[in-house]
Every structure is written in C-alpha cells, then in structure tokens.
N, C-alpha and C positions, 0 to 999 in steps of 0.2 A: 453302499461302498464296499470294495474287499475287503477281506478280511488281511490285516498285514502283519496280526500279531504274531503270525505262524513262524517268525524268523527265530522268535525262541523257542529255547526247549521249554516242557510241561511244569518241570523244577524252578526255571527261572524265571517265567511267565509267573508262578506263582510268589516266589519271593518277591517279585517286583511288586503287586499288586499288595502284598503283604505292607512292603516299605512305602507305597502310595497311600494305605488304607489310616497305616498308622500316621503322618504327614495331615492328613484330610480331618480325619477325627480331631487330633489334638488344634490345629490350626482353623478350618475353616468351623469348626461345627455350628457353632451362631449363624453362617449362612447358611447351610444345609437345613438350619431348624428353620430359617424363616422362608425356605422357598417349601419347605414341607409342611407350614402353617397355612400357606395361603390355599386358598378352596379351588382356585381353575387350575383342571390340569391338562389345559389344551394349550396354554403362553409356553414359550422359549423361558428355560432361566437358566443364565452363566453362570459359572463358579470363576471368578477372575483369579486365578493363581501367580503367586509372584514364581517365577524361574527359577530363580539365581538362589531365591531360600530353598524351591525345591531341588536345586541339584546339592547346594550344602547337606541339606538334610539328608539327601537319599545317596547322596556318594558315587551317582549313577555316573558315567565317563563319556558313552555314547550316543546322551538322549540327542544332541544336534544332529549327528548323522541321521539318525534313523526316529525322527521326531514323528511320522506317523502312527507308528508302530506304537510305540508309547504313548500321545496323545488317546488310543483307541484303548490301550491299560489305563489310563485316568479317568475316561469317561465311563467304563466299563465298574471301574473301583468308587465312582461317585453315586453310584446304582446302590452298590454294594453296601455301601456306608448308608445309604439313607434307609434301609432292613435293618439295619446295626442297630441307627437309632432309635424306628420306630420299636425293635424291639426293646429297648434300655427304657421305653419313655409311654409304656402303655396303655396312661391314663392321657396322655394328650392327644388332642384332636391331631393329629399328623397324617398325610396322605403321600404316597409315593409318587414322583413326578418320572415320568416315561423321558418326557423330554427337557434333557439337561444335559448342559455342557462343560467342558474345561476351556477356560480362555486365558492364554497364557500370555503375561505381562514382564516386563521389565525383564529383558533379554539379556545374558549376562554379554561384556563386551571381550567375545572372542575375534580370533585371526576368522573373518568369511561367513558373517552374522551379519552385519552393518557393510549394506551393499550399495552399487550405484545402480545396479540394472545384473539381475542371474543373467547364470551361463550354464550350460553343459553340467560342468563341476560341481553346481549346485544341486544337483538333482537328490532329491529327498531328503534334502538339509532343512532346516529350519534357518529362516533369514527373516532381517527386517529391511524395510523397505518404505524409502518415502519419495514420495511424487503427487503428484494433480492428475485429479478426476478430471478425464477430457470425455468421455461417452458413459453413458448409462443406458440399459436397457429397461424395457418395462418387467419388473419383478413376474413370476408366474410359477404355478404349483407341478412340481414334479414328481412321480410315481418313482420313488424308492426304492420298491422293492417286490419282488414277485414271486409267488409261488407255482411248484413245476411236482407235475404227478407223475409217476414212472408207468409208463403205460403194462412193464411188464409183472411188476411184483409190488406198484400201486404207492412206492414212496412218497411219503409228501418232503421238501424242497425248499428252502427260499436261497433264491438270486438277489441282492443286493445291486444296485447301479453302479455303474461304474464310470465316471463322468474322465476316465483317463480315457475312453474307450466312445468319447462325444456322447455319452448319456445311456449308450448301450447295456442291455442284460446281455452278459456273456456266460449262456451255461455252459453247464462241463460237459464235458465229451461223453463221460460213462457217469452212468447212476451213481450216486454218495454210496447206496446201501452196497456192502462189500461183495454179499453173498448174489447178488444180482448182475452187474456190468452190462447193461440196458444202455442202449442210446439213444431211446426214443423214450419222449418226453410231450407232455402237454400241458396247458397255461391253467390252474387253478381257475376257476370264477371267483373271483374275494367277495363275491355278496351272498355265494354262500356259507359257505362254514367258516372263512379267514376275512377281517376286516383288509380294508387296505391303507398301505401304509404310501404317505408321500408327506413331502416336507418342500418347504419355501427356500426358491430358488433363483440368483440374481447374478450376472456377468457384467461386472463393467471394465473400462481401460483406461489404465493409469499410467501418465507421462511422467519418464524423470522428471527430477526437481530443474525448472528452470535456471538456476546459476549452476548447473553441474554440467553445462555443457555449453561450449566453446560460439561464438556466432558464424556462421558458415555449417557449422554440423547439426545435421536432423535430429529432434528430439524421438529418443525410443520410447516405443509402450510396451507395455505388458495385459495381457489380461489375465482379471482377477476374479476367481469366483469363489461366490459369496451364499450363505446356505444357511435355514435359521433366522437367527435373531440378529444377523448380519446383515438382512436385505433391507434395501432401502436404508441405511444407515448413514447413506454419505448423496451428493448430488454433482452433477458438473459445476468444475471450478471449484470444489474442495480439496486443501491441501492435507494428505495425509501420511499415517504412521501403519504401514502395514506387519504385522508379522505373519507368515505364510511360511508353509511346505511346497520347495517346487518341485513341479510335476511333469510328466510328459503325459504330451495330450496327443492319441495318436487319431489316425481318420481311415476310413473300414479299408480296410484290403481289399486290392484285386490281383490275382494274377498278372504276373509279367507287368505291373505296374511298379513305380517307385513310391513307398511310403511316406506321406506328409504326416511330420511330426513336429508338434508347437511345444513352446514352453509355456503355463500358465504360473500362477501363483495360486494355491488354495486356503484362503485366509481363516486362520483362525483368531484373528483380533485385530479389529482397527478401531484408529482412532483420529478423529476431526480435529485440526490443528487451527481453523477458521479464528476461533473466537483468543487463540491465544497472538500475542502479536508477532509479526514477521520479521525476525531479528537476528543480527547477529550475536552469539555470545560473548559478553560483555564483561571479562576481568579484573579482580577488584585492584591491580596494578594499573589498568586502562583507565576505569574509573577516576585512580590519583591522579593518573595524568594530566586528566581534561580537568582537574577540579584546580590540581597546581596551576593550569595555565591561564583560567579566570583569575585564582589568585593575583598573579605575576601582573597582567593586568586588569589590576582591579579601581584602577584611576582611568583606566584610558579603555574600557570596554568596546567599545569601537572599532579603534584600532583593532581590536582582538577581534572582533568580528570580518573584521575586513580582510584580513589575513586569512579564516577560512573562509571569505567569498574567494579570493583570489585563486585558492586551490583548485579551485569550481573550473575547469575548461583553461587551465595556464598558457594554451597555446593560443588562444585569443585573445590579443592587447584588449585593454580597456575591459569598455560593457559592463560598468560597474552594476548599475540599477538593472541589468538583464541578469546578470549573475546573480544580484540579491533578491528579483523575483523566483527564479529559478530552484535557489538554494530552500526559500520561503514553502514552493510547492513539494518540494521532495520533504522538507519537515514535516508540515501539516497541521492543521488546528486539534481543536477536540471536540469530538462528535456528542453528542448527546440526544435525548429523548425528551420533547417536550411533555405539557401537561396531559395530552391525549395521549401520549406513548409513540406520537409519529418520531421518527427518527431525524435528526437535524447533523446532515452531512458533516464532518471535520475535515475532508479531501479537498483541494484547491485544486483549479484550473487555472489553466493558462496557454495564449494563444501567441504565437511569435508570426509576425506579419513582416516582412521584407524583402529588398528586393534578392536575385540569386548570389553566392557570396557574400553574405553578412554574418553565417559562420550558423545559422538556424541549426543545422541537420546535428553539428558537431554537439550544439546544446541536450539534444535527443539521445545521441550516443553516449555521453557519458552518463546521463540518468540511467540509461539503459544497464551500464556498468555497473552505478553507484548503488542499487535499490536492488535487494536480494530478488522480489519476485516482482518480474516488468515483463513486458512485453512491445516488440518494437514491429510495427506493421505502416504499411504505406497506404496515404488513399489509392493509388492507382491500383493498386492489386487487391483490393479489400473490398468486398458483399455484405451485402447487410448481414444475412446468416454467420459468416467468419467474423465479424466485429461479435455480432451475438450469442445468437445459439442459434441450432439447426435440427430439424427432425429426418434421419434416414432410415430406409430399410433394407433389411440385411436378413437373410435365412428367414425372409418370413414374421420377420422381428424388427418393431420400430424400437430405433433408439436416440438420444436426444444427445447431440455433440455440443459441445462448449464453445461456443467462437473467441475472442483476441480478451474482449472487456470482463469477461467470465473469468478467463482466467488466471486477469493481470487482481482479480479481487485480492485488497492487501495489499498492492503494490501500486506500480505507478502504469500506465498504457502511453505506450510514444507513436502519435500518428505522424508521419511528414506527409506533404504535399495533401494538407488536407482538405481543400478547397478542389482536390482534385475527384471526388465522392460523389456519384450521382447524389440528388436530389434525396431519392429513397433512404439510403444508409447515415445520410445526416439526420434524419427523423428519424431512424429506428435509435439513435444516441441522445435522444431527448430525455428518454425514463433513465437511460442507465447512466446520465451526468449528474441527474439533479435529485431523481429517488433512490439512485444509488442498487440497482435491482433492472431486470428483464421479466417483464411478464411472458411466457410460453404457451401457447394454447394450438398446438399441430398435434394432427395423427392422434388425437385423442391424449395427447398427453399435455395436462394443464399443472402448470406448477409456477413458480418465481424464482429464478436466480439472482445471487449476489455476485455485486459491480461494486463492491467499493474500494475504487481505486482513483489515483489522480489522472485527469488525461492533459499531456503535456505535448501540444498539436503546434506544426510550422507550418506556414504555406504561403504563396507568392503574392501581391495582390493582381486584381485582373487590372492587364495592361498598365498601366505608369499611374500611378497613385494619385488622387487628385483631393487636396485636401476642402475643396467645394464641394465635396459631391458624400454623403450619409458612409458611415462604413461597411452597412450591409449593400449598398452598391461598390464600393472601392471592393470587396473581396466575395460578391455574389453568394454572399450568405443570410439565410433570414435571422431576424431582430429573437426570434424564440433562439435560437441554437447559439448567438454572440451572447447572451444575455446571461446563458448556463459558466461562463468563461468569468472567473476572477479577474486575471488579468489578462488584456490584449495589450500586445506591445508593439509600437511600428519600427522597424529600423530599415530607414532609409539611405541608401549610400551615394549620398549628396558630396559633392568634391570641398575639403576642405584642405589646404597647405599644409596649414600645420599640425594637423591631425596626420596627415597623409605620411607626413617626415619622422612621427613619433611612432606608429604601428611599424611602416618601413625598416626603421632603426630596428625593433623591438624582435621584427621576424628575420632579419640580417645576422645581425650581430649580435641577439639577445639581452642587448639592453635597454630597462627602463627609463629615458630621458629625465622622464620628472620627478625618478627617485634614485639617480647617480647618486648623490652626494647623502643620502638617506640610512640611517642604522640598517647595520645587517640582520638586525634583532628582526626588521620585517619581513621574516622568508616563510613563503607558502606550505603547506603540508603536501606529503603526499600521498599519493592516492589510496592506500590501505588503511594510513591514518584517518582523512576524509570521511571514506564510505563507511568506518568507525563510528565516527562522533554523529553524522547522519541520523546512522540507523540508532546510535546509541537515544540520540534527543529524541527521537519519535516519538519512546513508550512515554514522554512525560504530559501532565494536564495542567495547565495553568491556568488562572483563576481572572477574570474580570479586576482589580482595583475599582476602588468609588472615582477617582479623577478618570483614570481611563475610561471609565460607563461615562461619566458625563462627557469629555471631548467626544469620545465616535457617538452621543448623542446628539449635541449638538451639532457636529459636522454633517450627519444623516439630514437632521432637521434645514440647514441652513440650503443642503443640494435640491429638499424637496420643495421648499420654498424658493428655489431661483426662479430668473423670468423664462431665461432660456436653456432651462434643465431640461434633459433627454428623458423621458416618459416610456420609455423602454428599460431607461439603465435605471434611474430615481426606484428603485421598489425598496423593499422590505432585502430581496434576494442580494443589493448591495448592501446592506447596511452587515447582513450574514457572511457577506465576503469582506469586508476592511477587518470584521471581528476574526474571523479565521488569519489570515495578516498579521493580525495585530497577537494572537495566540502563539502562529509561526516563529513569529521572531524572538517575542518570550522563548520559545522552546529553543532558536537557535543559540542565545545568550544562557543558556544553562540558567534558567528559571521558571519558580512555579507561580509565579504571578505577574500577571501581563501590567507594565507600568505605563507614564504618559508616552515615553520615549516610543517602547512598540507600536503603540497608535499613530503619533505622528510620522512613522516610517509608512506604516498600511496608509495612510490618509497621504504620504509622498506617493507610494505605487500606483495607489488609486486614480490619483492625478495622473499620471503619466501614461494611463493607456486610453485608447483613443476613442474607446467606447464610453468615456466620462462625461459630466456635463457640457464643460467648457472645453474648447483647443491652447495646445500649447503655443501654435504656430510656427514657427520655425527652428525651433527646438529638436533636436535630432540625440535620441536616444543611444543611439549607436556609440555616437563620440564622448562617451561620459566619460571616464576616467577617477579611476580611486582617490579620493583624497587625501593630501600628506596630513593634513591635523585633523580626522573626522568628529572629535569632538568639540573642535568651535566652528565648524559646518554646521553640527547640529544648536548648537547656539543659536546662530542665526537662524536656521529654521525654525525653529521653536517661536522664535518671534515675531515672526512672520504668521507661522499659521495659526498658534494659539491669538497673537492679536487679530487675524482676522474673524476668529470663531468670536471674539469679544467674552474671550476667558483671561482676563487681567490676574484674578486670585493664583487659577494655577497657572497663569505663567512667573508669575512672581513667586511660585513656591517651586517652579520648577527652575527657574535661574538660581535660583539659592543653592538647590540642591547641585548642580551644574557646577557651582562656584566652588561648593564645598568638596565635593565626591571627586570630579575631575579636574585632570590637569593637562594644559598641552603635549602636545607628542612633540613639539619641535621646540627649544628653548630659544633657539634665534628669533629675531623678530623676522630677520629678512625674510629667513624659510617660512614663517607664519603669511607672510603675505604674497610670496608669491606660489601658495597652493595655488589648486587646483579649482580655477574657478567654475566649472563645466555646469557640477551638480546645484551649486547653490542656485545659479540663475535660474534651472529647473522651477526652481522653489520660487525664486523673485515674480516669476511671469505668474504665476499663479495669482498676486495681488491685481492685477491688468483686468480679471474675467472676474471681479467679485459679484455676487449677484446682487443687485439692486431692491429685491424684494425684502424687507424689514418684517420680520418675525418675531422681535421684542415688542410683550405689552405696552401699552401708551403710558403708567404709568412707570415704568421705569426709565423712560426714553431717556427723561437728565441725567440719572446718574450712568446708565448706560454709557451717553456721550461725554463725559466728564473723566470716566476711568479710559475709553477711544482715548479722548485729547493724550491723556498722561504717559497710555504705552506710546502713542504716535512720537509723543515727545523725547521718550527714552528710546525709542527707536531710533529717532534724529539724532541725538546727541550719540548715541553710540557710531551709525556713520561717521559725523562730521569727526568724531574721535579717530576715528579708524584713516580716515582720511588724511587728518594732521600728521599724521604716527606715519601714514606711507609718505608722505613729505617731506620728515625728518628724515627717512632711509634713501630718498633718492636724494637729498642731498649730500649724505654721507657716503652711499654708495655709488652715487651715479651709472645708475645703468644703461643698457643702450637705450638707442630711441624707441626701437620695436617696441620693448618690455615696455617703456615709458607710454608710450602712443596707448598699446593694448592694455593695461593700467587704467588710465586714466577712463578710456570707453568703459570697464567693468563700471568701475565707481560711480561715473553719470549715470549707468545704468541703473543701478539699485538706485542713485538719489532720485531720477525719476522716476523708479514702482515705487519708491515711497512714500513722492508725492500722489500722485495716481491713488495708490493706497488709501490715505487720509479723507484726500476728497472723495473717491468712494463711498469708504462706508461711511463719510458724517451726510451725505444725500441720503443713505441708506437710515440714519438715527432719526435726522428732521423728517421723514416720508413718512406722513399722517398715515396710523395703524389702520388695516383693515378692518 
C-alpha cells in the first residue's frame, strides 16, 4: 500500500507516534504480551482499539479526515511497542510478530461518521457503515509488494500495491536514490536474495440496510475490500457493521479516454450482526408503556390483544383470525437445539389462499413495513437462484450472490402469487423453510447459507376452489412444500348480505356497525407504535407450562389417532407448529410462559387452515369479525375443545381461573349477547368432525366416560342457561324479527354440536380399545 504518512512533517510524525506509543503501552500491553507469547508468526493478530479513548487520550482533532494516514502511525507504533517490550521483558519467551494490526472500534458519534451509503465528500474519512452481504468472491493471495533494481547505479526499491490503482505497482518515474535520477528500472527475482511479501485478499458487496430505503427505489452497493484477518469473515446474507476509509478506485488510463473512478470502502473492522437480534431500539419510557398497558388490562387480556390485532392492516374490515395468524408469524416462536445439536426452527409459516380481492397482497405489504429486515418478491418474477443464491463470474472471478431468502435471514420473506413459481424454485424452498439454510455447491464453491426467516406467501387457487378435491390439487402444489407451511388459510369471497352491508359501511363511511355503541377505550394503535411492540416481543422466549405440554399432547395424539387424519399433515412437523403458535401468542401477550389459553388459540388456528385433518365446510374465514366480549368467547372455547381433548381437570382449573382473573368487557347483558357470533361457530363445527378412533386405555374407559358425561352436562346446563337469559332480554327488549330469527338459528346451532358432541365421543369411550 502507499505510503500516506508523508502528509506530516518529521516532528509531528514523530510526536504522534510518540502520543500512540505511550496510549499502547499503558493500555493495551496485556494484548501485545499475549500475541508475542504465542509461537506462530505466520497468523494475522488485531490489536482492537477503542476510538473515542484514543482520540480523548491523544487530543488528536483530525484523525477522521485523514484516518489512513494515522491508522499506518498505529500500525507502524504497534511494531514499535512490541521491541519496547521484548526489550523491558528479556527473560521471557517473546517473539516479534511482523504481521499485526490496529482495528479500530467504537467510533466516536460525529456529524459524517454514521452513514447511509458514501459520497464524494467522504473521500479519506473514516466512516461506519451498515448494510448486507449480497456477493462474495472467493478469497485469494495477493503479491504486496515488489522490489525494483536501478539498472543505472543498481538501487534496490520496494513498490508496495496499490489497490486505489485496481491492484497495480505504480513505480516512480526517477530512481529514490537522489544522486542517480534513473528511469529505468528492473523487477527483483524475490527467490533470490529478497523473500516475497504477499498478504490475503477478499472483495465483497455490500447493500444498504434494507429499511433505509423507500419501496419503488433501488438498493445501492458498495464494495468492500477486505485484507488479512478480514477475509472470509462474513458470508452472503450477513448483516453488518463496517468501519472503513473511503477510497477512490481509479482504472488504468488511456489517452483521450475519460477516467472511470469508483468508490469502494477499505475496511478496517467489521463485525457480524447475525447472531444478535434484528430490532428496533427499545426505550425504557416504551418499555412502561406496553407494560402500563397489560396492566390497564389486566382482566380483560384479550381484549388487549385484540386491539393490537386490529392495528394489523386497519384498512381491512374484519379477518380477525387472518390478522391473529398473521400477527402470530411476525412474532415467532423460540428456536432451539435439540439433543444432537440439530437446530429446531422458531420461524412460522404461513400461506394465504383466495380468491382475487380478499385483500392477500395488502397482508404482504404491511409485514413488509412492519419487520426491520424483509424482503417482498413475486413468484412471477422470481428464479430459483434469486429466491437463493447464485454463482457468477466476473473478471475471471467466481463469486456467489445472495438471492431473496438469504437475505430476508432474521427477517420475514413475503412471496405473492406464489403458486405462480415453476415446479423448480418450489423445490429449491424445501431446505431453506424447514433447515432453515441453503446448501451451495457451484463453480467450486461449496459452503451453507442462512435462511432463517419467516416466509409469508399468498396466491390464487387454480380455477374456482372445490372443496372435494385434496389441497395440493385445489392450489397445484405438492404435499412436501404445503407441509413446510404452519398455517394455510382459505379466504373465499362467497356473497353474504350481511357481511357485505357491514365491510361496505365500514369502507364508506368508516364506521364499525358492531362496535357503534362500544367504549372508545377500544382504538387501534398506530403504525410506529405496532411495528414497536412487534419487534419489541420478538427477543422474548417463553417456556412450555406442565398443562400447556399436556393439552398440545394430547391434541397431537387424538389428530394421529383419527380415522380420517391427513398422513401428510398428522407428523411430528405439526405437533412443532401448534408449539411455535402456541409460544407466538405467549410472546404476543407480553409473556414468558406459554399458558393453556395460548395453546387453545394454536390448536383454534390449527383447525382453521385447510391443510388439517378435518374440514370446516362452510365456514368462511374471511367473514370473521372481532369479538365485543373476547373473553367469554373464549370461555366457550375452552369448553368445547378442552372437553373434547377429554381434559376435565384442566378445564375445571381453567374456568376457575377465567372466573377469577377475568371480567366481561361489556356490563350489559344485551351487548353480551348479541356479539359477535362468527368466531365461536368456528370453534362449535369442530365438535361435528371428532374423530372416532379411541385412544384411552381400556382400563380407564369408566372413569374416562363418567368425567365425558359431567362436562357434557355442565356444557348443557350452561347453554340452556344462556338461552333462558336471551329469552328474558327479548322479552324485555323486543327486538326485530331479523335479530330474533338469526338468534334463535345461532342457538339451535350450538344445541345441536352439542348433541352431536356427546354422542360422539361416548361411541368414541364404549369403542373396544385396540
């Protein structure tokens, strides 16, 4: 490299070295002794220096301007210092290390330091710099440095590289030695009398940080080279921290041509951001906020939850349960390692199937907002390699580019029209949904990238949906690639009236029909707040409870025992998705332990997408709609699907807790009964498809059917309760007939999944054990 310390005089070159030397000794020496204890002295070793102490300490004004120049007095005084020691220390084993560097840390925060993307302006500043590895080239050894003989008075020479100059030795025009002025020169042989000097050498290209720039505008790169103990230190799709001197990189002259001149970065320290989490900074005023606001409600938890679903996509009525799948996959579970060390995914999937206008894309876009590092790409436009990774060449030089799912790593990947994807690019997404990784084996270059990210995929079904016909034919996808997908969800847009009058309303006039008359206290967040609490729950891990491990066990067990369970969906790989679900929603309720409630919401989602055992049949997810009381919603569920798990203990210890902890959100009766009955039925038609196959020991069969009979009972008596109570209010109230008519259908409804229910599983208790 030049020499660039020439910018000083001999006096102040020496002061400075001076005020470095003493800095180094007093601070670092413990490092300097232990890269001078160790025996190889062919290894790279850094001296990490903090900044901001060395500009306190040395008082120095100009080191950002002219940060080459000084980095090469640091490196030069690290030389220095280690003769210092070896001579202060000359009984110990100490050896001088040739190659050693300054790596400069913790950049102080001036005006043009902390950059989005250099300019011009920058030129031989010191800056930091953060963005994604989108290219890497293959590392390779570079000749440094060369010596040059004067052919007239036989000076020997070295020429250092100059990589400002594309790698070139630029000698001088006339001989160094004074008394000579020679211009001819010739190249040393370095195997004889001079060793040769070369050092490891790596280019790769680094894209701004994906939220720093706008949708519609090109992400810029930069490239960045890398030298030393540098190389190979980072891979495509790592998020990083660079500090660099920018440079201009000029390309050889010709006559009567115009100069091409680049800007690169020449790093003198980075650092991998991968393994720390992708967040935003998090306030301990922001902190109060979200902690006051569980408090506030801390009876009606739900509610509160529902409130941030609703924030989720405001501009489309309803889609309660598409919003709380949704909200689920942007949270995330928690990953872990099993007993082999294999890695066990935390990221959710999820597949949104409907017909055009059901609002899919809008769902895409806002994740795409909501989650710092995302990536939003179409099947129609997208290749296997762009989902992937890619091997090109360039100057002679293969190098290996990052494709969509590499770089959404940490983040979320939003596919639309994804059924739109040759055959090919759905199979090359098998490894990187479910190992969470890309294997690479092109152009000789064999390595593994990380993918872990959520992929959050919408696409049409082929032609008009028929719910006769398997899913991997309704959406021309194989059973391996639906199978990687947590949730599939269908939203079909089937004509209904009164759906039709309350969205209509809703996108007119903007108001909510079925929460007119509803506390103002329930108003949605917005979007700054949201993508807050989001990112904020992410970093949390919450924990299994013993009731929660046995419901998602028992529920796993009761789907792998049905008669007409899907043998695709029934694996191990569901049991792994209701547990991530069931983690999600812990994480979204500002909790570090996943209770029953979270399970029974994963074991509701579960149910609902159409890759599950059973069908809902004509159930239409679309038209869900928020619930005014969502805590005796959940009542009712709970007793539904804990009675049908034939978990009597905890659902009796979980209505306790229901009794005790919460409280209605509406004090009227009226308002209590005429929610919102959309989602419960959800839940009612689930009693309809119980499966038949009995998986309790034959000894327990009696008391098995004995605790059946009693919740069945308390089931009943709580309808018929419910029933009388609406009987008392339309007497009192009289409402129309409509209300009255659509009333009374709900009720028959549930009283016969009730029945249905009972007789059910008591077939299922008498059915002689296998």
């Amino acid at each position: 490299m030049t020499d660039h310390t020439n910018i000083f005089m001999d006096n102040d070159a020496d002061k400075i070295k001076e005020k470095f030397e003493e800095y180094i000794v007093g601070i670092h020496r413990d490092d300097l002794m232990d890269i001078m204890s160790n025996c190889d002295p062919l290894l790279y070793y850094p001296v990490f220096i903090d900044l901001l102490d060395l500009l306190m300490s040395t008082e120095i004004q100009d080191f950002l301007t002219n940060a080459t120049s000084y980095i090469q007095l640091l490196d030069q005084t690290l030389k220095r210092c280690q003769k210092i020691l070896i001579e202060e220390n000359p009984n110990l084993n100490l050896s001088f290390k040739e190659k050693i560097k300054a790596r400069l840390i913790s950049l102080p925060e001036a005006d043009g330091v902390f950059i989005k993307y250099p300019t011009c302006s920058d030129v031989n500043k010191l800056i930091c710099f953060n963005g994604t590895v989108t290219k890497t080239c293959s590392p390779r050894l570079l000749e440094s440095l060369q010596n040059f003989k004067c052919d007239k008075c036989s000076y020997v020479f070295s020429v250092e590289i100059d990589f400002t100059f594309r790698d070139l030795f630029m000698k001088p025009s006339r001989c160094p030695n004074k008394d000579c002025q020679s211009d001819k020169f010739k190249l040393v042989n370095p195997e004889k009398n001079l060793k040769l000097v070369s050092k490891d050498y790596q280019e790769i290209k680094v894209q701004e940080k994906l939220d720093m720039y706008s949708a519609g505008s090109v992400p810029r790169s930069v490239v960045v080279v890398l030298e030393n103990d540098l190389v190979d230190c980072c891979k495509p799709g790592d998020d990083v921290t660079i500090n660099a001197m920018v440079v201009r990189r000029w390309s050889r002259l010709v006559n009567d041509m115009r100069c091409d001149v680049d800007l690169i970065l020449h790093a003198n320290y980075i650092k991998v951001n991968n393994e720390e989490q992708i967040q935003i900074n998090i306030t301990k005023e922001k902190e109060k906020m979200f902690s006051d606001f569980w408090k506030k409600y801390e009876k009606r938890p739900l509610t509160a939850r529902n409130i941030i679903l609703s924030s989720y996509c405001p501009q489309l009525y309803g889609m309660y349960l598409v919003k709380l799948a949704v909200c689920l996959v942007l949270t995330g579970g928690v990953s872990r390692n099993d007993s082999s060390g294999t890695r066990v995914r935390g990221e959710s999937h999820l597949l949104l199937v409907g017909d055009p206008g059901t609002g899919k894309s809008q769902f895409l876009k806002y994740a795409n907002k909501i989650v710092p590092k995302s990536i939003m790409t179409t099947g129609i436009g997208s290749s296997s390699a762009g989902l992937t990774a890619t091997a090109s060449r360039e100057g002679g030089i293969w190098h290996l580019e990052a494709g969509a799912l590499v770089l959404a790593d940490g983040g979320i990947c939003c596919v639309d029209e994804f059924n739109c994807m040759k055959e090919q690019e759905k199979m090359s997404m098998l490894e990187a949904m479910e190992q969470q990784s890309i294997s690479v084996a092109k152009a000789g270059i064999v390595c593994k990238l990380r993918t872990q990210c959520s992929v959050l995929a919408a696409c049409n079904p082929k032609g008009a949906y028929d719910s006769n016909q398997p899913v991997t034919v309704n959406l021309a996808m194989s059973s391996p690639l639906l199978s990687r997908f947590d949730i599939i969800l269908l939203l079909l847009d089937t004509p209904n009236r009164e759906w039709d009058h309350l969205a209509s309303t809703f996108l007119l006039e903007g108001v909510d029909l079925l929460r007119k008359n509803q506390s103002s206290e329930f108003k949605p967040w917005d979007f700054d707040h949201l993508r807050l609490y989001l990112n904020y729950v992410k970093s949390l891990e919450p924990s299994l409870s013993q009731s929660a491990n046995i419901v998602l066990q028992t529920y796993y067990q009761l789907q792998r025992r049905s008669d007409d369970r899907n043998a695709a969906r029934t694996t191990v790989r569901m049991l792994e998705s209701i547990i991530r679900l069931s983690q999600a929603h812990a994480k979204l309720m500002l909790r570090n332990k996943v209770l029953v409630i979270d399970t029974i919401v994963a074991i509701t989602l579960n149910e609902c997408s159409i890759n599950r055992t059973s069908s809902f049949g004509n159930v239409n997810i679309l038209h869900t709609s928020f619930p005014k009381d969502a805590e005796t919603e959940y009542k009712s569920q709970v007793n539904l699907i804990l009675g049908h798990l034939c978990l009597p203990q905890i659902l009796e210890e979980e209505m306790k807790r229901i009794e005790n902890d919460y409280e209605p959100f509406c004090s009227n009766k009226s308002q209590n009964m005429n929610m919102s009955m959309h989602n419960f039925d959800i839940i009612s038609q689930m009693v309809k498809d119980v499966p038949t196959q009995n998986f309790v020991p034959a000894k327990e069969t009696s008391d098995r059917k004995r605790k059946l009979e009693e919740s069945g009972n308390r089931l009943e008596e709580s309808i018929l309760k419910k029933k009388r109570v609406y009987d008392q209010i339309r007497e009192e109230s009289r409402p129309d007939a409509n209300n009255s008519i659509q009333m009374d259908k709900t009720l028959t409804v549930r009283t016969q999944s009730k029945s249905q229910y009972s007789v059910r599983l008591s077939q299922a208790v008498n059915r002689p054990h296998n």
